[in-house]
Residue, then its C-alpha position, 0 to 999 in steps of 0.5 A: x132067839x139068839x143062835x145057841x141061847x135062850x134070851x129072846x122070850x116073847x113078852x119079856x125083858x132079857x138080860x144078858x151082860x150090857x144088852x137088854x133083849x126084848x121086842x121093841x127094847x131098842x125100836x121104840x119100847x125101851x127109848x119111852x120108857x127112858x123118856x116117861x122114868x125121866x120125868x117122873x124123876x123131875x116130878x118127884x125132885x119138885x114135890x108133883x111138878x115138872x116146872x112146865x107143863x107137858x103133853x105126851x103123844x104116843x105113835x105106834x104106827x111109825x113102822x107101817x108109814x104111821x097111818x092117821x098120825x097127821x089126820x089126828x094132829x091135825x084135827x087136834x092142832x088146838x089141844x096139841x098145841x105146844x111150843x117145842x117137841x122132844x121125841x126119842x126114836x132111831x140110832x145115836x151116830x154110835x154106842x158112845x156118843x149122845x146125839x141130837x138129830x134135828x129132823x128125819x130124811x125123806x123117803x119116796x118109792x117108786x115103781x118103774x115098769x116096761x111091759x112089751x108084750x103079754x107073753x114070752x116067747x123062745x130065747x132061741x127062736x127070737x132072740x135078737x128080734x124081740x125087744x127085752x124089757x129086763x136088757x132095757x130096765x137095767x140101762x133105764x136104771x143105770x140111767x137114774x143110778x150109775x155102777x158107783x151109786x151116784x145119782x144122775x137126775x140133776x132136778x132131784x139133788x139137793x141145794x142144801x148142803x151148805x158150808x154151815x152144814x157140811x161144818x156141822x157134819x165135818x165132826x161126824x165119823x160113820x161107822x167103824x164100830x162093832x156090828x157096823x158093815x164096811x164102808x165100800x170104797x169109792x161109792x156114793x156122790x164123789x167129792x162128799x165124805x161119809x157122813x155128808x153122804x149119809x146126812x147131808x145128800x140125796x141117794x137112790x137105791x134099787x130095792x127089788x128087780x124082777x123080770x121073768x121067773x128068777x126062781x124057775x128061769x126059762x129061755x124065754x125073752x121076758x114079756x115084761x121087767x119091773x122095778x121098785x125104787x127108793x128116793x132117800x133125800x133131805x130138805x131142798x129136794x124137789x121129791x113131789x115132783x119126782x114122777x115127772x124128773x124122772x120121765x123126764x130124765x129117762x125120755x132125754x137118754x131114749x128109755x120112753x117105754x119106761x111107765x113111772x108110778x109114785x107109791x108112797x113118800x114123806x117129805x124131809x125136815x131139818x131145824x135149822x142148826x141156829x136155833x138157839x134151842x139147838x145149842x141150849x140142846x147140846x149143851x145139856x146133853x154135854x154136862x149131863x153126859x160129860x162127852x161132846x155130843x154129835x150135832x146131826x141136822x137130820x138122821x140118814x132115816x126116816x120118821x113122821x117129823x113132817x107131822x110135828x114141824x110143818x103140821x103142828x108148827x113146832x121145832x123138833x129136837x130129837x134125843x136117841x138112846x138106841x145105836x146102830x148095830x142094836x138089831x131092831x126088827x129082828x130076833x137079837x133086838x136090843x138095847x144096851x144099858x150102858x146107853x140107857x142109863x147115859x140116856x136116863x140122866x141125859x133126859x133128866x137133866x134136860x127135863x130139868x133145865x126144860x123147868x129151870x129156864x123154859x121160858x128164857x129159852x123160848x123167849x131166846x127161840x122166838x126173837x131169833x125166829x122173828x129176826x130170820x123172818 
């Protein structure tokens, strides 16, 4: 429900000038349907064809870690087989550029705990005698993350921010649109721009700290301080071993009370920029749109791509039609219909060209994959 207006109604679609309210409009509801109206508009300009042959995979799990997606694709590999994967999901870089993201971020979290003793005792009474837990987990992570946000364990930064990418990312600008929040000065890896922060480079992130009771504070010294942290990163990261990087790197400065528990994460992918299916890509999105769209090598989030790239063997090309300041998740979720209806031709036109030339570009994609091997 928007503040002072009635627009938001459960089980139904709102209008209201450019946007279309509604659960789901932009984060994923809306993007499908711009996916399935496009190929039915192929199917009808061919007399009941599309000029390929398709295989549509519906995944409503993406926002709970997408429990069972890889046990069914890969139990299913066979009837899933296919030679090239076009999905819809996430942000473009902005409102009025069409973008084409070729992978996803990684994500792992982890949980750092130092338990010191089982009770709390009095502030005053023993302060300056007892250990604190809550004093040493903020150094301990201080340790991992400095005051500026830049990572400090060297084994879990990239080695793939190469010249050809950080040329690719050279044409992005992040932000500066209505609904975006200010960039803050000076924070993230030095000597990165903006968007080669964003898709190009691995940050660590400090989602909840807790030590004692913050709703009801005692003067007592904690008996114990925990911390959930997050390891956002892109391909060329050791994050599987991230448990022992981490130990590792807090046993080196002193902290080797510190119990490092992994909880969950999925590995990052990318397409390689090369691909020819990467250019025949853009420059769809370029005629059917008439704007130059940005070419990103990942998106700065992340989705089940492992399950399409490395699982089902298929190069990903990924085509937005939501954007950044969209509210998904929240009461304003919304998609805007300038964007969707720049999306609906710009799906068309690709499935089109999909049925003109499929079988020269793939043709294109697999000589080239033989040449890098």
């Amino acid at each position: 429900m928007r503040t002072g207006a009635t627009v938001y109604h459960r089980g139904r679609l709102t209008a209201e000038d450019d946007r279309l309210y509604g659960r789901g409009s932009a984060d994923n509801k809306g993007q499908h349907c711009i996916n399935l109206a496009a190929l039915e508009q192929v199917w009808q300009a061919r007399g009941g064809a599309l000029g390929f042959n398709c295989k549509i995979l519906f995944e409503m799990g993406e926002e709970i870690s997408s429990p069972g997606l890889a046990e069914i694709c890969q139990q299913q590999r066979a009837l899933l087989q296919a030679d090239l994967f076009i999905a819809s999901d996430g942000p473009r870089l902005n409102a009025v550029r069409p973008t084409l993201f070729l992978g996803s971020r990684g994500a792992a979290n982890f949980r750092l705990t130092i338990r010191a003793r089982d009770n709390a005792y009095h502030s005053g009474n023993w302060g300056g005698l007892l250990s604190n837990p809550g004093t040493q987990l903020a150094n301990a992570l201080a340790c991992l993350v400095n005051a500026k946000g830049v990572l400090q364990v060297a084994a879990l930064k990239p080695d793939s921010l190469t010249d050809a990418v950080r040329a690719i990312l050279s044409d992005i600008e992040v932000g500066g649109m209505p609904g975006d929040p200010a960039l803050a000065d000076g924070w993230g890896e030095p000597g990165l721009t903006p968007a080669e922060r964003l898709y190009g480079w691995n940050t660590l992130e400090v989602l909840a700290f807790e030590t004692g009771n913050p709703a009801r504070p005692m003067n007592a010294i904690p008996g114990s301080a925990t911390a959930v942290c997050q390891l956002r990163f892109v391909v060329g990261t050791d994050w599987e071993n991230l448990v022992q990087h981490v130990e590792s790197h807090l046993h080196q400065h002193g902290f080797d009370n510190v119990s490092v528990e992994f909880m969950r994460g999925s590995p990052a992918t990318r397409l390689d920029p090369q691909d020819p299916l990467v250019a025949w890509a853009l420059d769809t999105l370029a005629r059917s749109s008439g704007k130059k769209p940005a070419l990103l090598p990942n998106l700065g989030g992340s989705l089940p791509n492992e399950v399409f790239a490395d699982i089902l063997g298929l190069p990903t090309l990924w085509v937005p039609h939501s954007y950044p300041a969209c509210g998904q998740h929240g009461v304003n979720e919304h998609m805007l219909t300038s964007v969707a209806r720049e999306g609906l031709a710009i799906m068309t036109r690709l499935f089109w060209q999909l049925g003109e030339e499929g079988e020269q570009l793939m043709s294109r994609h697999h000589q080239w994959r033989r040449g890098e091997q």
